[in-house]
Structures are given as C-alpha cells and as structure tokens.
C-alpha positions in Angstrom: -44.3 -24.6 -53.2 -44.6 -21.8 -55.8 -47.4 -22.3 -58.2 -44.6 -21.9 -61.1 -43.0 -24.8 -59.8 -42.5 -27.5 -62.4 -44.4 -30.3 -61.2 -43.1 -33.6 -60.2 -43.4 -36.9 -63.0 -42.8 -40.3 -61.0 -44.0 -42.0 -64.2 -41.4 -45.4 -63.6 -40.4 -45.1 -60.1 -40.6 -46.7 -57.3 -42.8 -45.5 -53.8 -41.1 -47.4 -50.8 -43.3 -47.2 -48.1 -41.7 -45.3 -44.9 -42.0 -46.9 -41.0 -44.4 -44.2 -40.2 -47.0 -45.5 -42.7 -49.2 -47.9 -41.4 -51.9 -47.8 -43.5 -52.8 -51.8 -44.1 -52.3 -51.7 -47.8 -49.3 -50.3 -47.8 -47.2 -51.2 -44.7 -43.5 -52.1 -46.1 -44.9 -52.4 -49.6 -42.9 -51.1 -53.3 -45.3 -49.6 -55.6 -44.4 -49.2 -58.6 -45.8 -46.4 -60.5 -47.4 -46.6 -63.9 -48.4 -42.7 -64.4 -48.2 -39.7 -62.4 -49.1 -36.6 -63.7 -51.0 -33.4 -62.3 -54.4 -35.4 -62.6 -52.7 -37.9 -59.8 -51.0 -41.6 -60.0 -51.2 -44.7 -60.8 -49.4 -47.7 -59.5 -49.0 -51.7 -58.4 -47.8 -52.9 -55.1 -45.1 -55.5 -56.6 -44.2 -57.1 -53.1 -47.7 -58.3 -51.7 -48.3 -61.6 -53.2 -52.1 -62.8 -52.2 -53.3 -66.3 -51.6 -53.7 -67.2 -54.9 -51.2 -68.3 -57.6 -51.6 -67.5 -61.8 -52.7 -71.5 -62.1 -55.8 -70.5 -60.3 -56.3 -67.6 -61.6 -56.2 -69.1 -64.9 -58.7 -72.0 -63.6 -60.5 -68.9 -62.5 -61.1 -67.6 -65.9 -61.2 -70.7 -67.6 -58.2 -70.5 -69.7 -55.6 -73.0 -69.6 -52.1 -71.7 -68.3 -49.4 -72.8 -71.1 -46.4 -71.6 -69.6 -44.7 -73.8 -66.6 -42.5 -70.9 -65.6 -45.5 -68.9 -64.7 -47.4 -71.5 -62.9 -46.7 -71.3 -59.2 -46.1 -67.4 -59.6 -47.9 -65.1 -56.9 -50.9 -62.9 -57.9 -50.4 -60.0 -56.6 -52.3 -57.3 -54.0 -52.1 -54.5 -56.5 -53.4 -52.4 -54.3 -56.9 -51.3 -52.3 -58.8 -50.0 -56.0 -60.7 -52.5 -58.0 -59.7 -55.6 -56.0 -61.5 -58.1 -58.6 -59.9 -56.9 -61.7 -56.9 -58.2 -63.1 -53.8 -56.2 -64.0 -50.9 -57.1 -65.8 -47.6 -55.3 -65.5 -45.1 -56.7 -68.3 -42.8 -55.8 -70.8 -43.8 -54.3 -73.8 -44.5 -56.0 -76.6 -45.0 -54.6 -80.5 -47.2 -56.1 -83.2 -44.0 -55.3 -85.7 -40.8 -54.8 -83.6 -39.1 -53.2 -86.6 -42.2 -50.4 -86.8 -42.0 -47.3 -86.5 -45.6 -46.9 -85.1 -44.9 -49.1 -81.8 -48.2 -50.2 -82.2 -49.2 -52.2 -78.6 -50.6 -55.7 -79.2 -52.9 -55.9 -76.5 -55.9 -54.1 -75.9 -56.4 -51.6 -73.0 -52.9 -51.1 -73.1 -51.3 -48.3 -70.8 -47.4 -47.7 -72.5 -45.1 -46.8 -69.7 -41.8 -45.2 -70.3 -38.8 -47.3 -69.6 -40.1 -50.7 -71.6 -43.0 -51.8 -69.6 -47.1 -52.0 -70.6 -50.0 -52.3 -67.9 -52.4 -54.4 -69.6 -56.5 -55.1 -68.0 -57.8 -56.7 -71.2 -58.0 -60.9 -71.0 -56.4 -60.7 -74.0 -52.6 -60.7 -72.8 -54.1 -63.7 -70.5 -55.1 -65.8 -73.6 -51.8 -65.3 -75.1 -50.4 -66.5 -72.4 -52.4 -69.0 -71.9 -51.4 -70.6 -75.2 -47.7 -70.5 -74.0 -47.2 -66.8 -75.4 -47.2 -63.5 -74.8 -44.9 -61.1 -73.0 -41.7 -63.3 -71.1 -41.7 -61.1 -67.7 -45.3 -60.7 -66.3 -46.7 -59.3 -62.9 -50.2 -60.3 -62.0 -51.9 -58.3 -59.6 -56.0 -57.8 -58.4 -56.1 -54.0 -57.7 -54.2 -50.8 -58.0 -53.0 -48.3 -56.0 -54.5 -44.8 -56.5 -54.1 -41.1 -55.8 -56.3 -38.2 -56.7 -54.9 -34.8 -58.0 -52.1 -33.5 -55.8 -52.6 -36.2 -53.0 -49.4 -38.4 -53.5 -47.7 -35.3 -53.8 -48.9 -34.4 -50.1 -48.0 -37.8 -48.8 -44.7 -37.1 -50.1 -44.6 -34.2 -48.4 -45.4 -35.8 -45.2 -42.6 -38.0 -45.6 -44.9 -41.5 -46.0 -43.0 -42.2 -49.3 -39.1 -42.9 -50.5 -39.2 -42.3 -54.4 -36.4 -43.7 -56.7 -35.9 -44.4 -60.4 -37.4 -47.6 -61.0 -35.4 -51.1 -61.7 -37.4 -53.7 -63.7 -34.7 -56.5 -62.3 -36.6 -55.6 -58.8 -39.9 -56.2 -60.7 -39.3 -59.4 -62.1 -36.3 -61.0 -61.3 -36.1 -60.3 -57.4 -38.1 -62.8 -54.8 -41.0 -60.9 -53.9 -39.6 -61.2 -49.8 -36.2 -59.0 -51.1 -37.9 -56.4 -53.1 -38.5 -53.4 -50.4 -34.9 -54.6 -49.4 -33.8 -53.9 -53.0 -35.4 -51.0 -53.8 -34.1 -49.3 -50.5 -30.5 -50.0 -52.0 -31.3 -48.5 -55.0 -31.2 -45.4 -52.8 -28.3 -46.6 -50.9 -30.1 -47.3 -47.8 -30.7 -50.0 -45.2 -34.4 -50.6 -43.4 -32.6 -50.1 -40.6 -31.0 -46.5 -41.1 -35.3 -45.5 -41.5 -36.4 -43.6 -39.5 -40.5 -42.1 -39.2 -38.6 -38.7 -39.1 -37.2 -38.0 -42.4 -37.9 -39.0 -45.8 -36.4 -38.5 -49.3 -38.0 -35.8 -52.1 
C-alpha cells in the first residue's frame, strides 16, 4: 500500500470473524468497533455471552439491579484484554439533550460516532441500578484490541469481513442471530464463506 494512502477508519463497524480464524476468542464472533485509528482499534465481541447474567453482576458489585428488562441479560466476553473490568456499550446519553455542548453524563466516557458511548466507570451501573440510565445497554468483561497497523494486517489476510455497523444487531437481535445478521448486512450467507477470500 502506498504510504500516501488515506488510511482506513472502522470507527462503528462491524469485524465478522472469517472460517479461517480460529483463534479461541474470536471464532464466529461480531466485534463491534469503538475506535480505529492509526494508533490501532478498539472493540467488543457483541455475540459471546459468558456464564454470568447482569443480576449477578450487579450482586457482584453490590448494587441492586432496578430494571426487570435487564435482569436475565447476558454479560458479555468482550474480548481477551482486561477480562475483570466491566464495559458498557450503550446509547448515548446527554446531561442537557437540547445543548449544544453534548456534554456525556458518565464518567470515562468514550463518544462513538453513530449514537453510541463505551462507558468503564460504575457510575452508568449505579444509574442503572436505580432503574435509570441509558435504555439499550451491552455488558461485557474485556475488550478486543489491536496495536498500530495490526487489524489492518489481519484484514489484509482476510481474517475479517468489515461492514457499516447496525445498532438493531447490537441490541435488539438474540445474541445466537447476530454473526447471521451482520453477514446480511453484507448480503452474504455463512454458507457462501469461504477461508479463501475476504471483503476490504
């Protein structure tokens, strides 16, 4: 690639993991990305629910959970980086919706374009907790990671299907559908993959 080449932003896509990629953390998986940039990416695996559910996680850290339709939820498998930290993908939320500023509420707040925050601070937890806080959340223990220009070569080695992301995926599609879904997004099948070829 030239080194004039304007590089690539996946900031709010989706990685859809190829056949040929058998590493454990990411067989079949969606990641959604948070930020790419030339320093390298950031992203969640939003179809690898672990063993736990947010009720115990909330039992975990001692706060009570106050919203029923979050209850039996999945936690999920964020990804092989920081397994024992929390993660919250959701939608963003503004202390004054009619500001200009767009000032996040929460602390350690990543802004994502296309509507969505990644939040680690407890605090979206506690708002949640009392039966606030964002409406559409994803939980996860871990993130994915990839130094300077190393996502890039994965996608060069065909180990990755990138498309535009689609929070409906995110939040309203059973976790067992998602890879499914984000494959049509592209107009594909898992069937018509191949280890072979890949999509830039």
């Amino acid at each position: 690639m030239p080194s004039d080449a304007e590089p690539i932003n996946l900031t709010h896509h989706f990685l859809i993991a190829m056949p040929g990629l058998q590493d454990e953390s990411f067989v079949r998986s969606v990641v959604y990305l948070c930020e790419h940039s030339s320093r390298g990416a950031l992203g969640l695996v939003i179809n690898k629910p672990s063993d736990i559910n947010l009720r115990h996680l909330f039992d975990k850290v001692d706060l009570p959970l106050g919203r029923d339709d979050l209850a039996g939820a999945p936690v999920f498998q964020g990804g092989p980086v920081q397994t024992e930290r929390g993660f919250v993908l959701h939608e963003a939320v503004f202390k004054d919706q009619d500001a200009e500023s767009k000032e996040t509420v929460y602390a350690s707040t990543m802004t994502i374009p296309g509507g969505l925050e990644m939040t680690t601070s407890k605090d979206v937890l506690e708002a949640i907790s009392t039966g606030a806080g964002p409406k559409k959340v994803l939980v996860s223990l871990g993130y994915s990671a990839w130094g300077e220009g190393q996502l890039e070569t994965e996608l060069g080695e065909n180990s990755w299907l990138t498309v535009g992301a689609d929070i409906s995926v995110i939040f309203d599609t059973p976790v067992e559908e998602r890879y499914e879904k984000a494959l049509l997004l592209l107009g594909l099948q898992p069937w018509m993959l191949t280890t072979e070829a890949g999509h830039a």
